[in-house]
C-alpha positions, 0 to 999 in steps of 0.5 A: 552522510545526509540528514536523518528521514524521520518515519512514522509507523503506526500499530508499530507493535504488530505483527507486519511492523515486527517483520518491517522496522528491522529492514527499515532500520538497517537501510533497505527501504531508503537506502544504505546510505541515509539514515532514518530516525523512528516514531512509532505510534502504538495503542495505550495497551500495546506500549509496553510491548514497543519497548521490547520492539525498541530494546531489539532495535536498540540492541541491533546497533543499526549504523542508520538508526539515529532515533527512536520515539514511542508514543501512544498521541498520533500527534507526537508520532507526526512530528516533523515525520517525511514519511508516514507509513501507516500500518495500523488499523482495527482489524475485522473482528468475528461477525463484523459487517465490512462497513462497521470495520470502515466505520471504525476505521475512519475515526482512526484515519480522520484523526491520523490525517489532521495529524498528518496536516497540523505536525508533518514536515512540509515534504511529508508523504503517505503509504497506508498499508493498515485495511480497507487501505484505498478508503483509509487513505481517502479519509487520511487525505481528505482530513489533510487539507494542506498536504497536495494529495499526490502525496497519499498512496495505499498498497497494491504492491502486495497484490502485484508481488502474488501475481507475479508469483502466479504467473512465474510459476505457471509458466515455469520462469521466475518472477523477475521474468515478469514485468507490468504486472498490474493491478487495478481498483481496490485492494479486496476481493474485487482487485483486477489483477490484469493478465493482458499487459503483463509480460513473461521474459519479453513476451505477452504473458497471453502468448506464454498462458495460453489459457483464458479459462485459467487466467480468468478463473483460476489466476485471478481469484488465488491473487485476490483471495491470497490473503484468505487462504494464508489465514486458512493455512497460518491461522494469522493474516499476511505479516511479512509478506506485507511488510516486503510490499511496502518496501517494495513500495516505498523503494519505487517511489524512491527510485526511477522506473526502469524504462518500459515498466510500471509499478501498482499503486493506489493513488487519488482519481482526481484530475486525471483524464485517463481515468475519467475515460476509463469511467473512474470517478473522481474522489476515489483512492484506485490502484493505477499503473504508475511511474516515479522519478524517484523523488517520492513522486509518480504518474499514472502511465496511460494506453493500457489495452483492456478486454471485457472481463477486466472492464467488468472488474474495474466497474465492480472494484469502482462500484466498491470504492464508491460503496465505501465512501459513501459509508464515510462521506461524513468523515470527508472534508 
């Protein structure tokens, strides 16, 4: 049996971690066959409760399970770790303007990053999961000077597995009829779920749906709004449907693509002469089509045929992006 993967999870109390820990502990984001070892970062108050998180851990007796460390210093729970998923973040509190939740954020993140840079094994990667996820991860990489930024993503993943869902179901086949599902931009309302490359059981999803009117006005906003009216109808955001994404996530980074499709996640602009023809500046965190070998890795795929309607939802979710960085310019290096 190989050596232990040392994973970081943070807010490792809470609610999407509650529903993510156990599946990572019994094998099925790496693998049945690699063990893992658990830091897991929480808020001073939330400490106490991570035990008990621990103790159900602990009294699952995982056989991949080699360690547990529960801290409340982002230095600690950094140490040595090769992946780094990072789930917390301050939440969205009642009258709250986005850009004070970013400003708030970016404090966490900047801290988070430097960690990342100062304590985390040399092969280290990063997914951010905790919300604005593209900007966090901005600040997270930018904070870590000494980490290739190749080696930071954000989830889209979730946004896929809803369209996905979508589209299965208007058409009447299941979602594992449906490939290339993308999604491009931000993760936020102005996420651009692509109806015009994805495919059902083969065929160009637009030759299934035949309906513009609804993949435009119907398809697009119930993905981009899914979280919205989960919290209208649960009464709490997205818990374990998050944490199945960031498996999901993880795993295609982990394991080859299969030939001919691709994957949604958010990864850095910088140096990459797709997206510069696409209008996409550098310095920004966007949701691409990618690939991976299965080393950690990936690659953005290139030649996506794109109509006018999902041009204008990639300029809305740059001009976001942009938005938000220039929020916390200040924070970045």
């Amino acid at each position: 049996m190989s050596n232990p993967i040392r994973v970081c999870v943070t807010g490792a109390a809470g609610q999407i971690d509650y529903s993510l820990l156990f599946r990572i502990a019994s094998g099925e984001m790496f693998g049945p066959n690699q063990p893992v070892a658990l830091n897991l970062l929480e808020i001073t108050p939330a400490l106490e409760a991570l035990k008990g998180v621990a103790m159900e851990l602990d009294d699952c007796a995982f056989p991949l399970l080699t360690d547990i460390v529960m801290t409340d210093d982002v230095n600690v729970a950094m140490t040595d770790v090769n992946w780094a998923l990072l789930v917390g973040s301050k939440p969205r509190g009642p009258g709250m303007e986005r850009a004070d939740l970013i400003k708030d954020n970016g404090a966490i993140f900047t801290s988070t990053g430097k960690a990342i840079n100062d304590h985390a094994a040399a092969d280290v990667r990063v997914a951010v999961v905790g919300n604005p996820c593209n900007t966090n991860c901005l600040i997270a990489m930018s904070n870590a000077p000494d980490v290739p930024n190749d080696r930071f993503t954000a989830m889209t993943r979730l946004d896929q597995n809803r369209a996905m869902t979508q589209l299965a179901q208007k058409s009447g086949t299941t979602v594992t009829d449906i490939k290339n599902m993308v999604v491009w931009g931000n993760h936020s309302a102005n996420q651009v779920p692509d109806y015009l490359n994805a495919t059902i059981a083969g065929k160009p999803a637009t030759e299934v749906i035949t309906d513009l009117d609804y993949l435009q006005n119907e398809f697009t906003p119930t993905v981009a709004k899914r979280g919205a009216a989960i919290i209208a109808a649960r009464g709490k955001s997205s818990a374990a449907s998050a944490a199945n994404a960031l498996i999901d996530h993880v795993k295609s980074l982990t394991t080859p693509t299969p030939e001919g499709e691709v994957f949604s996640a958010c990864v850095s602009s910088d140096n990459n002469p797709y997206a510069e023809s696409l209008g996409i500046p550098e310095g920004l965190i966007f949701s691409f089509p990618c690939t991976s070998t299965g080393n950690g890795d990936y690659k953005i795929v290139e030649g996506w045929e794109l109509d006018d309607f999902l041009k204008a939802g990639i300029q809305n979710s740059i001009d976001e992006l942009t938005e938000e960085k220039e929020i916390i310019s200040n924070l970045l290096k």
